[in-house]
C-alpha positions in Angstrom: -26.7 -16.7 -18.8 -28.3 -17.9 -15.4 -32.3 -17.9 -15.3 -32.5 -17.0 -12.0 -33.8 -14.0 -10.9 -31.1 -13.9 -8.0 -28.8 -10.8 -7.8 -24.8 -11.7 -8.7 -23.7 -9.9 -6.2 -23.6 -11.3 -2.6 -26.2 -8.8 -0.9 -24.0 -8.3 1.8 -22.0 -6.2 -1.0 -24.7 -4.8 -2.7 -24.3 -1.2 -1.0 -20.8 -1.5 -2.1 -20.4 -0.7 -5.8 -17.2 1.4 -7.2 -15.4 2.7 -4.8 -15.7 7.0 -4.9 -11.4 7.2 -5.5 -12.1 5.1 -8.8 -14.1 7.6 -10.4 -12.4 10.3 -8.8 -9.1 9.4 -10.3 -10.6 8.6 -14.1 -12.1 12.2 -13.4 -8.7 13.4 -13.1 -7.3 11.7 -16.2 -10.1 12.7 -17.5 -9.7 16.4 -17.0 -5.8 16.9 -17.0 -6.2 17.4 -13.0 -4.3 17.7 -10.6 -5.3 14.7 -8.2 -5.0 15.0 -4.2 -8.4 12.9 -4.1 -6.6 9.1 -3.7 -4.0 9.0 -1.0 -0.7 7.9 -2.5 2.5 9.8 -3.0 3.8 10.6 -5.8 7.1 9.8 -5.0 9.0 6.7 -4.6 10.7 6.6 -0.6 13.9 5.6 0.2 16.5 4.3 -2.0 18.6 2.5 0.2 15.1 0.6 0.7 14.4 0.1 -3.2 18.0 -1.5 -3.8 17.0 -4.1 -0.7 14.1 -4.8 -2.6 16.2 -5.4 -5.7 19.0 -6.9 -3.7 16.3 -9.7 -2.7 15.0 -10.3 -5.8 18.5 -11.5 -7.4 19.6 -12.8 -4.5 16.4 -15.2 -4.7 14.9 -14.3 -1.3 11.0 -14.0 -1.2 10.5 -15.1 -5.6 8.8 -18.1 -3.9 6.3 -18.4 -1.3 7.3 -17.1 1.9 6.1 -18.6 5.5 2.8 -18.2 6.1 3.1 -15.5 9.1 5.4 -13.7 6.9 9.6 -14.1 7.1 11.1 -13.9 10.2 13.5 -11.0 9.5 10.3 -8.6 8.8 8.6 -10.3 11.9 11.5 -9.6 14.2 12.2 -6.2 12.8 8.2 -5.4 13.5 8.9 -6.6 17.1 11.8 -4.2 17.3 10.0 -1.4 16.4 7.1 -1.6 18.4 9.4 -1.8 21.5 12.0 0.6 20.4 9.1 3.6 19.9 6.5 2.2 22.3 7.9 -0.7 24.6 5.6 -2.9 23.2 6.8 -6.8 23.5 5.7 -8.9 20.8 6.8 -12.3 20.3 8.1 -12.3 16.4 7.0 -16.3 16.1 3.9 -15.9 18.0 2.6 -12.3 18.0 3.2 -10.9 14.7 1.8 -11.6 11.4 2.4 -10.1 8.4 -0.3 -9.2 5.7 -1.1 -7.9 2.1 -0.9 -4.3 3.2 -3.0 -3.0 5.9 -6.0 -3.4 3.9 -6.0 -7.3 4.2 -4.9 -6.8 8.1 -8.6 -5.9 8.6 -10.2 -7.9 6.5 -8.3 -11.1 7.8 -9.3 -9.7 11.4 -12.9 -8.8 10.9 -13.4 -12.2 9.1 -11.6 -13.9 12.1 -13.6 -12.4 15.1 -17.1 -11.6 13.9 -20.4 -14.0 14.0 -23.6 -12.7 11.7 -25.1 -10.8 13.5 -22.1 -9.1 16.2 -22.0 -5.6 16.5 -18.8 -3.3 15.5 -18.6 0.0 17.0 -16.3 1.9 14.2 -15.4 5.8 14.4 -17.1 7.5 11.9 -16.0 8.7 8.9 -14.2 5.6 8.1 -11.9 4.6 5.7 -14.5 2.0 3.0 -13.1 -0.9 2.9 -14.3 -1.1 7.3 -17.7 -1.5 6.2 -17.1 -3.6 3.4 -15.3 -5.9 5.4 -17.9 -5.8 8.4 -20.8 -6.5 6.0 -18.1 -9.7 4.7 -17.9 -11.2 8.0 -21.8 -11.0 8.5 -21.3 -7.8 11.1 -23.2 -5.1 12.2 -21.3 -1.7 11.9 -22.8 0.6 14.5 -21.0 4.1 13.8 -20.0 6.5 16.6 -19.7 10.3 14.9 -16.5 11.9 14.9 -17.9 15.5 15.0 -16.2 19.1 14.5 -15.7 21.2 17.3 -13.7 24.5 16.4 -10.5 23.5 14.5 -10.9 19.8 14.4 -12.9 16.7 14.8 -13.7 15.3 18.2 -14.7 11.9 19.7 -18.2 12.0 21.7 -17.1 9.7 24.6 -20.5 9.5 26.2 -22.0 8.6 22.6 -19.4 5.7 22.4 -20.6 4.8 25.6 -24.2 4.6 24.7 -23.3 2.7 21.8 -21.8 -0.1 22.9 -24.8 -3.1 23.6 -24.4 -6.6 24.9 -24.2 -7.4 20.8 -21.3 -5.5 20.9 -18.1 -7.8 19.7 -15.1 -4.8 19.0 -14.3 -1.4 18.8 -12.6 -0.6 15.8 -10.4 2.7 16.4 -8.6 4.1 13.9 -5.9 7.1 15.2 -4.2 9.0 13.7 -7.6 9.2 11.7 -8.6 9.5 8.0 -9.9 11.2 6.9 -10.0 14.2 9.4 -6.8 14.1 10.9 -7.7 13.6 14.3 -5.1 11.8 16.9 -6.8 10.6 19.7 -5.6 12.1 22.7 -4.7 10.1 25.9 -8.2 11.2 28.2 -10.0 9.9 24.8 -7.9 6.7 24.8 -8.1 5.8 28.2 -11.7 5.9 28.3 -12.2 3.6 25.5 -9.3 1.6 27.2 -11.4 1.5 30.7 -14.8 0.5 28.4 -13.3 -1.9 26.3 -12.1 -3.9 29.7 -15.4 -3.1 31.4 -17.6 -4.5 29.3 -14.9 -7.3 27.8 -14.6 -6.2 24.2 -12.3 -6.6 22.0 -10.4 -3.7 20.0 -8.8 -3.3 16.4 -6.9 -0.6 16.0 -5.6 0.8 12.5 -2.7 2.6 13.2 -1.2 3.2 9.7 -0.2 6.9 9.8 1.9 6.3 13.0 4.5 7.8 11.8 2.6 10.7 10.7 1.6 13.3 13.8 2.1 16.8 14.0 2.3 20.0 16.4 1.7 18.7 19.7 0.3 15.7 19.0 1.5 12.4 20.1 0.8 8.6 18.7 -0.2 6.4 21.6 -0.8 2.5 20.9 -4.1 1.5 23.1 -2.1 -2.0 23.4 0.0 -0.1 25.8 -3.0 0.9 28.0 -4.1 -0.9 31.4 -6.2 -4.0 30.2 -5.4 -3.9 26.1 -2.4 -5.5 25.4 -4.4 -9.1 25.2 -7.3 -7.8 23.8 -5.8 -5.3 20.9 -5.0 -5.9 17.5 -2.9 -3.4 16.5 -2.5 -2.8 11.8 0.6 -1.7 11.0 1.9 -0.5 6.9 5.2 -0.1 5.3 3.4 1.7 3.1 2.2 5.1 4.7 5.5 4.9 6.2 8.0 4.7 3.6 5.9 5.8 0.3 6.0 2.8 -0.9 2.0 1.9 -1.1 2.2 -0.8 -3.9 4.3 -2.7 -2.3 1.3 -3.6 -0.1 3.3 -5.1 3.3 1.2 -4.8 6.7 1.0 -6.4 9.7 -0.9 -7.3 12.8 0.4 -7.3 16.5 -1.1 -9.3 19.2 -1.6 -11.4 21.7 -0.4 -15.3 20.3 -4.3 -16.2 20.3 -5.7 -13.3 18.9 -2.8 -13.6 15.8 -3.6 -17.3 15.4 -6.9 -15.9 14.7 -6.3 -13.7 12.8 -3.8 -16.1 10.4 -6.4 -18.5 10.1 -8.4 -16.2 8.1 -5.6 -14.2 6.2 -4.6 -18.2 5.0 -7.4 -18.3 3.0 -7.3 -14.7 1.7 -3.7 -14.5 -0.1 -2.4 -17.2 1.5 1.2 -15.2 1.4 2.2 -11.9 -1.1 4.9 -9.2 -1.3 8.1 -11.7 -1.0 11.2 -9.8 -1.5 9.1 -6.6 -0.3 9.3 -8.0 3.1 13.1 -8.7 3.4 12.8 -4.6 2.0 11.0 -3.6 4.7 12.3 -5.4 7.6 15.5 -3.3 6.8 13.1 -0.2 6.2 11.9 -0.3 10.0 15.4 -0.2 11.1 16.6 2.9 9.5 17.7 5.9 12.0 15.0 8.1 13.9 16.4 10.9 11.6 14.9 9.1 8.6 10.8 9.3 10.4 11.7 12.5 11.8 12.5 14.0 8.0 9.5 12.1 6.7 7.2 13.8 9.3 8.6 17.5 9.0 8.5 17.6 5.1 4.7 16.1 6.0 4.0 19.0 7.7 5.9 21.7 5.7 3.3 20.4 2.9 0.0 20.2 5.3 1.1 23.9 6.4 1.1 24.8 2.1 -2.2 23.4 1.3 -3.6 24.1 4.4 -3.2 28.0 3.8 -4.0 28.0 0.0 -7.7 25.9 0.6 -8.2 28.7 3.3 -6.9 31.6 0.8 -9.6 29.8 -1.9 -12.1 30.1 0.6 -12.7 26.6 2.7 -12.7 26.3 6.4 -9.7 24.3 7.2 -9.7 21.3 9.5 -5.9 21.7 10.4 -5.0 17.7 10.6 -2.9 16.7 13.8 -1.9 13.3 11.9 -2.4 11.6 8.4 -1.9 13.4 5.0 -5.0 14.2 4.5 -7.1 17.6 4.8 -10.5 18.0 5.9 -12.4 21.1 4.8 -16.0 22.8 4.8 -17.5 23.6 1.3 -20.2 26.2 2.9 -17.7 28.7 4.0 -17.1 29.2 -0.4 -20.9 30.2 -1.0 -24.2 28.1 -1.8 -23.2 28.8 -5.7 -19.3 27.2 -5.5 -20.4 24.7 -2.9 -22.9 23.0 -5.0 -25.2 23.9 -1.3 -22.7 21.9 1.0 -23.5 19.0 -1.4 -19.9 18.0 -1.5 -20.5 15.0 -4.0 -21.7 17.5 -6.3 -19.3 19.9 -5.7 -16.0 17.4 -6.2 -17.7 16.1 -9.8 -17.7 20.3 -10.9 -13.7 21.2 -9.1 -12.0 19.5 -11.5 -13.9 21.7 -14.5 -13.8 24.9 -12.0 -9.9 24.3 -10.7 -8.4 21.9 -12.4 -8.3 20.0 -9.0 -9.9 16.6 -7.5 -10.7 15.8 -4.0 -12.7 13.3 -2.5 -16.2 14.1 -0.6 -16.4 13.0 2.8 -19.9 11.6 3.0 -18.5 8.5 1.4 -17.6 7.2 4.5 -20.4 8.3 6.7 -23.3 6.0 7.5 -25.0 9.0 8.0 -24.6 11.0 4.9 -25.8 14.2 6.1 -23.3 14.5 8.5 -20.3 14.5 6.4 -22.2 15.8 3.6 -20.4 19.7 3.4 -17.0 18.2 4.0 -14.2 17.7 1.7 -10.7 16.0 1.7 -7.6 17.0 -0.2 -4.5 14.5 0.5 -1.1 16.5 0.6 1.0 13.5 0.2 2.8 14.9 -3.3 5.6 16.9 -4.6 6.1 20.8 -3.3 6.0 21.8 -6.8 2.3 20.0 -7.2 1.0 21.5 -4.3 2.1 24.9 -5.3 0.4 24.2 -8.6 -3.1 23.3 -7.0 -3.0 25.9 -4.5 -2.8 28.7 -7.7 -5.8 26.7 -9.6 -7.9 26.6 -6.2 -7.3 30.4 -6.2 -10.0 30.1 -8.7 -12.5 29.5 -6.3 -11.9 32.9 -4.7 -12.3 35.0 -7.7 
């Protein structure tokens, strides 16, 4: 037992205890709940993409540590992708690493390009581990609110613009966005793309849910932009993709400098992971458009479900133009049901009220009063689990 009167914990992590899905998903078991709090399918994807997997294993390809950047058979089939959907050109030696899921993409980039005491501009609400891995690097996370404006969340482009100061090292820009489902839009991207160039800054953008955009909205990498394709690091995941999250295969795409960067943080992280996963994936990225265009319509056949049974129980509904996530007001439900827009409060009682967890929004606010009356529900699960929800939220309504 040390003496010393010293915290354990780095300070740096002290804000950081468990994270809110933790407790939200032994709140679940807990409860016999139904749990659209943590976003994961419940679903295996692909099969043809499992047997590859398998087919790997027992053909001994990956069981040992693969190359450091990852093998070159996921790192070309990354480069095809990017320029078969967006006619992006990456080298596959140079420009492309691969990563312990997107998660490890950031962390590896943060730790690469921040100093103590550098500024990161990040859209807020933000998915956790972006301030955890800010405060890792020794960063300053300087949040720019993502606010709702009729249906939706919407980007304050002048309030980015105040926000960035000569401390300012990146933007990191996260589209489509989770949790509120916004996509960026093409006026909102080019005006970051125009200050990022203007006042030299660097940009990471997390671009997981791609493959996930609905209606009329429409993915657009900022690497394509005037000015960004040298200064972007774009995150990838084979996991929002192809329901395979704990597989945990990402990647980052970049300019060769940036990605040597980048590697020579991730190198001291997990060194390499996911082996035969990767030779799994490689194939996943080149399946048929028909496979991402199936994935994206039974998406949104189950955003259009849950979306209409939280607004039959009552919540305002934040329809989501990408992810699988849905934002909602509490307030709209009553100062009673909505614990008074205290949504911490009210996600710890759902599960005893509705058989139901979500996961309160202020968790990834810097500024919890802002997020404070907003909830999210993921509808990444089965039809038939959906269905079931929807009935207990019905609760809620009388």
């Amino acid at each position: 037992m040390t003496s010393s009167t010293r915290p354990l914990l780095n300070r740096r992590l002290a804000e950081f205890g468990t994270t809110i899905f933790a407790e939200m998903s032994a709140l679940a078991v807990q409860t016999g709940s139904i749990n659209l709090g943590q976003g994961f399918p419940d679903t295996d994807g692909p099969e043809e993409v499992r047997e590859a997997a398998v087919r790997a294993l027992r053909d001994g390809r990956g069981n040992q540590y693969p190359p450091g950047p990852g093998v070159p058979e996921l790192r070309t089939a990354i480069s095809a992708h990017q320029e078969r959907r967006y006619g992006l050109a990456y080298d596959p030696d140079t420009e492309v690493l691969v990563t312990a899921g997107a998660t490890e993409a950031i962390a590896a980039t943060l730790l690469a390009l921040l100093e103590p005491g550098d500024e990161v501009i990040a859209l807020e609400p933000y998915y956790d581990s972006y301030a955890a891995c800010i405060a890792m690097a020794g960063g300053t996370r300087v949040p720019v609110t993502l606010r709702p404006h009729e249906d939706s969340f919407r980007l304050d482009l002048d309030e980015l613009r105040a926000a960035v100061t000569d401390r300012t090292r990146l933007l990191l820009v996260n589209t489509p966005h989770n949790p509120t489902g916004t996509v960026l839009t093409r006026a909102e991207l080019t005006a970051i793309a125009e200050l990022a160039v203007e006042r030299d800054l660097l940009v990471v953008t997390d671009e997981v849910y791609e493959h996930l955009v609905f209606d009329a909205a429409e993915h657009l990498p900022l690497a394509t932009f005037p000015g960004m394709r040298d200064r972007t690091v774009t995150i990838g995941s084979a996991g929002k993709t192809f329901s395979f999250t704990g597989w945990k295969v990402g990647w980052v795409t970049a300019a060769p400098g940036l990605v040597s960067a980048v590697r020579s943080a991730k190198q001291f992280l997990t060194y390499v992971s996911s082996g035969p996963f990767q030779y799994a994936v490689a194939e996943a990225l080149a399946l048929p458009d028909t496979y991402f265009t199936a994935f994206r319509e039974d998406m949104l056949a189950k955003r259009d479900l849950l979306a209409a049974g939280l607004a039959d129980a009552g919540f305002k509904v934040f329809q989501p133009a990408g992810t699988y996530f849905i934002t909602t007001d509490i307030r709209p439900l009553g100062t009673v049901l909505s614990e008074e827009g205290d949504g911490f409060a009210f996600c710890r009682a759902l599960p005893e009220r509705a058989g139901v967890v979500a996961i309160p929004n202020a968790v990834f606010y810097d500024h919890r009063e802002a997020g404070a009356p907003f909830v999210r529900f993921a509808f990444c699960k089965q039809t038939a689990v959906l269905e079931e929800a929807v009935k207990r939220l019905k609760a809620l309504a009388g």
